[in-house]
VOLO-653417 format. One line per 4 residues: their letters; for each residue x, y, z of C-alpha. Coordinates in steps of 0.02 Angstrom, whole numbers, plus 50000, padded with zeros to 5 digits. Layout:
residues N
A = X/Y/Z  ... $
END
This chain:
residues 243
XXXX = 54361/53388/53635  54506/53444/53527  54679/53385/53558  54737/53565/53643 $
XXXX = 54580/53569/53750  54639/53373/53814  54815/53454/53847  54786/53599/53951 $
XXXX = 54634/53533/54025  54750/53398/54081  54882/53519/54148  54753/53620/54214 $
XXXX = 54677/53464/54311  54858/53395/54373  54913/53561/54429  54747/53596/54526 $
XXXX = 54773/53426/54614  54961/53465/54659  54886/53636/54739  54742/53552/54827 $
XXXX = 54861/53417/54906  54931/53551/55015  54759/53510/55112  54855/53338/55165 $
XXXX = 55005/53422/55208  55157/53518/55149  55238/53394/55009  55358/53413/54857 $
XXXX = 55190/53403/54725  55123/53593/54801  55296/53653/54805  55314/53602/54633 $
XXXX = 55154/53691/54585  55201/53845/54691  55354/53857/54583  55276/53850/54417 $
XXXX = 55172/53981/54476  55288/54083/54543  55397/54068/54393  55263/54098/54285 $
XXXX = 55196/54259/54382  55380/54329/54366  55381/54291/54178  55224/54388/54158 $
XXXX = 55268/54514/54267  55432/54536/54157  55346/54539/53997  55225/54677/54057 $
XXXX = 55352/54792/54123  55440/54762/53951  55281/54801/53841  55199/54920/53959 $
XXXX = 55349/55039/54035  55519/55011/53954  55476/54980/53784  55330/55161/53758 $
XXXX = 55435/55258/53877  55619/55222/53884  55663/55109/53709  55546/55190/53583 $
XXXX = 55573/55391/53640  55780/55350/53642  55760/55256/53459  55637/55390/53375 $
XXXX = 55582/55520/53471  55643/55692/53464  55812/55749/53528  55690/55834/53653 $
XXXX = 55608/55666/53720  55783/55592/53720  55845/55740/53844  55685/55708/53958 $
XXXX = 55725/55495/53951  55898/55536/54012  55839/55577/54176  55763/55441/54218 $
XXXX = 55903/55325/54132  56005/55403/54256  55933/55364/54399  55894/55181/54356 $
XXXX = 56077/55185/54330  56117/55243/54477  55998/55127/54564  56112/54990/54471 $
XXXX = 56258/55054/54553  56209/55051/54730  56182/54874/54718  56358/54833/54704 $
XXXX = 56409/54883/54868  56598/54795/54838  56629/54851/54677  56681/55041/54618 $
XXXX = 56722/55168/54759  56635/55258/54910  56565/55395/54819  56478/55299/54682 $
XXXX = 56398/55195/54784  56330/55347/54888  56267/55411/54707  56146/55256/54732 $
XXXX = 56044/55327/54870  55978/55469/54765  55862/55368/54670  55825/55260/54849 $
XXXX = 55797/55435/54921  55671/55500/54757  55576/55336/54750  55550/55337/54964 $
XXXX = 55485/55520/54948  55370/55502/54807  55323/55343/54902  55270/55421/55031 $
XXXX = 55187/55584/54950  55084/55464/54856  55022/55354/55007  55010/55510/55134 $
XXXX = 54908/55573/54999  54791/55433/54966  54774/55415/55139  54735/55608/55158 $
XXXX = 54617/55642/55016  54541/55447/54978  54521/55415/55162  54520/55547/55276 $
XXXX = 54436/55675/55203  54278/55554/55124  54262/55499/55283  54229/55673/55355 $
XXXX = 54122/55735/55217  54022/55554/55255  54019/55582/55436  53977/55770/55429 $
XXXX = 53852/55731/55287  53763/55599/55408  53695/55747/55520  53641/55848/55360 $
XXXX = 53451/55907/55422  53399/55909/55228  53441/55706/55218  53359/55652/55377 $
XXXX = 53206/55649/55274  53272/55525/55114  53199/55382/55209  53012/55427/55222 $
XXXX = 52936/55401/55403  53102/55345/55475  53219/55491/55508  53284/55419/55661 $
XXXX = 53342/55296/55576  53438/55393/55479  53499/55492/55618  53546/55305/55724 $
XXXX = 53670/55290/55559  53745/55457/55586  53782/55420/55774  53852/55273/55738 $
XXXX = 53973/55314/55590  54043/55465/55698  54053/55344/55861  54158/55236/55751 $
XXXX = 54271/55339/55661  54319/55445/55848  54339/55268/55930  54443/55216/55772 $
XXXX = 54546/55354/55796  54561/55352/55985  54630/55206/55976  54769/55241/55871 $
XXXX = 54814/55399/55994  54982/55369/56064  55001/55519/56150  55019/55510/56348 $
XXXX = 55035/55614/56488  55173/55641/56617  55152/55598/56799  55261/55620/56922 $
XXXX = 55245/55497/57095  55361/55519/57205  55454/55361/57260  55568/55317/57408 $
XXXX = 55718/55438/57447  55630/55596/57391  55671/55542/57213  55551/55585/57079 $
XXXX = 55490/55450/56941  55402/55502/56788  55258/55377/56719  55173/55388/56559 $
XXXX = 54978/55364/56567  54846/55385/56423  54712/55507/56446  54550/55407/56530 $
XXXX = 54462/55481/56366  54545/55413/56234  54555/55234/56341  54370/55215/56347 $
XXXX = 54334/55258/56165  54484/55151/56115  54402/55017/56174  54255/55077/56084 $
XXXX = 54363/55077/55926  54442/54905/55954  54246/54835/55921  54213/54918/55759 $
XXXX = 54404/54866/55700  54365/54682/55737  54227/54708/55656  54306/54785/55487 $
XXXX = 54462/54629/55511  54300/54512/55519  54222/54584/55376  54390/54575/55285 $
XXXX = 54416/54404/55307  54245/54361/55276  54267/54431/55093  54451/54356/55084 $
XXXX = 54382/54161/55151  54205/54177/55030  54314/54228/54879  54455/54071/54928 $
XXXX = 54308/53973/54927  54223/54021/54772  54395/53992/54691  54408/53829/54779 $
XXXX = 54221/53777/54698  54270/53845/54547  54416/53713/54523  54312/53560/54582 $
XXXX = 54159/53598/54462  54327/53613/54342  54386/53436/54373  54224/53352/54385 $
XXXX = 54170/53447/54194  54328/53388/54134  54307/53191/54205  54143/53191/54165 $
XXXX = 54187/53261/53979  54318/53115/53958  54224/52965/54046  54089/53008/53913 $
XXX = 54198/52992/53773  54220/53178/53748  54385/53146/53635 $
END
């Protein structure tokens, strides 16, 4: 083992010992390893915006691109700079600071373009052409001797993704009952519908939130057996004289 491998094998091994002592109880040694990551997760994060966005597309266009890439960078110089600005609400006056919300106003739109999008046409509209492509006569036969089967899929997939749905429906219906002193009260009540296949969609969302954290706690632990085959490889290495 050379004398680099000892060093960061060490650091590796003390700081997966500060993390894992969290299992004993919040203490100063996995706070101190919480900051070290943090602060190193910035720093990286720093570096790659630096590398990756400002330098290609803001620092090397203004230093030698074309007078015509320079015009285009202005734009969004400007708004970064006005971004700046707004957040310094004390300093400069009223109307500068209003200047601010323009960029807070482009970045929230194209926000939430981009996720009503994603949503619309990575989401939504698989999941129809799936569902809809469940009850396709032609594909009842890909399994051979079990089209049922097949079909049992279909029926289930649609069952879901109306229950899913139904349960997110927050749209009610007025009633009127008519109370004490000839006064009218209105109460809200959801269809009877959309109650019983909500409930129908509250099984297959525990089920996805299972399945979830299912992936989430087998990858946790994975990492978690990854570091303890690390430590004992590395004692092992050094109690045999590995140096």
């Amino acid at each position: 083992m050379s004398l680099p491998d000892l060093i960061w094998g060490v650091i590796g091994l003390v700081l997966t010992v500060m993390v894992l002592s969290y299992l004993l109880g919040d203490n100063f040694l996995f706070r101190i390893a919480a900051s070290i990551f943090i602060g190193v997760t910035a720093g990286f994060i720093a570096v790659l915006i630096l590398r990756q966005i400002l330098w290609p597309y803001l620092l090397a266009p203004l230093i030698g691109g074309s007078w015509i890439d320079r015009a285009w960078i202005l734009i969004p110089l400007a708004l970064a700079v006005l971004l700046v600005m707004g957040q310094f609400p004390r300093s400069g006056s009223a109307k500068l600071r209003g200047l601010g919300r323009i960029p807070l106003a482009f970045l929230a739109g194209l926000t939430a373009s981009l996720a009503i999008g994603g949503a619309v046409f990575g989401t939504m509209l698989p999941q129809i052409q799936a569902v809809v492509a469940g009850f396709d006569p032609s594909r009842l036969y890909e399994m051979p001797g079990q089209p049922w089967l097949r079909m049992l899929d279909a029926v289930i997939m649609l069952v879901a993704v109306i229950g899913t749905l139904s349960y997110f429906h927050f749209g009610r219906s007025r009633l009127a009952v008519r109370s004490s002193g000839d006064h009218e009260r209105g109460l809200t009540q959801r269809p009877r519908v959309f109650e019983i296949l909500g409930k129908v969609g509250q099984v297959f969302i525990g089920m996805a939130l299972g399945t979830v954290f299912a992936g989430i706690f087998s990858t946790a632990l994975l990492a978690l057996i990854d570091r303890l085959v690390f430590i004992g490889a590395f004692v092992s290495r050094l109690m045999q004289g590995g140096l």
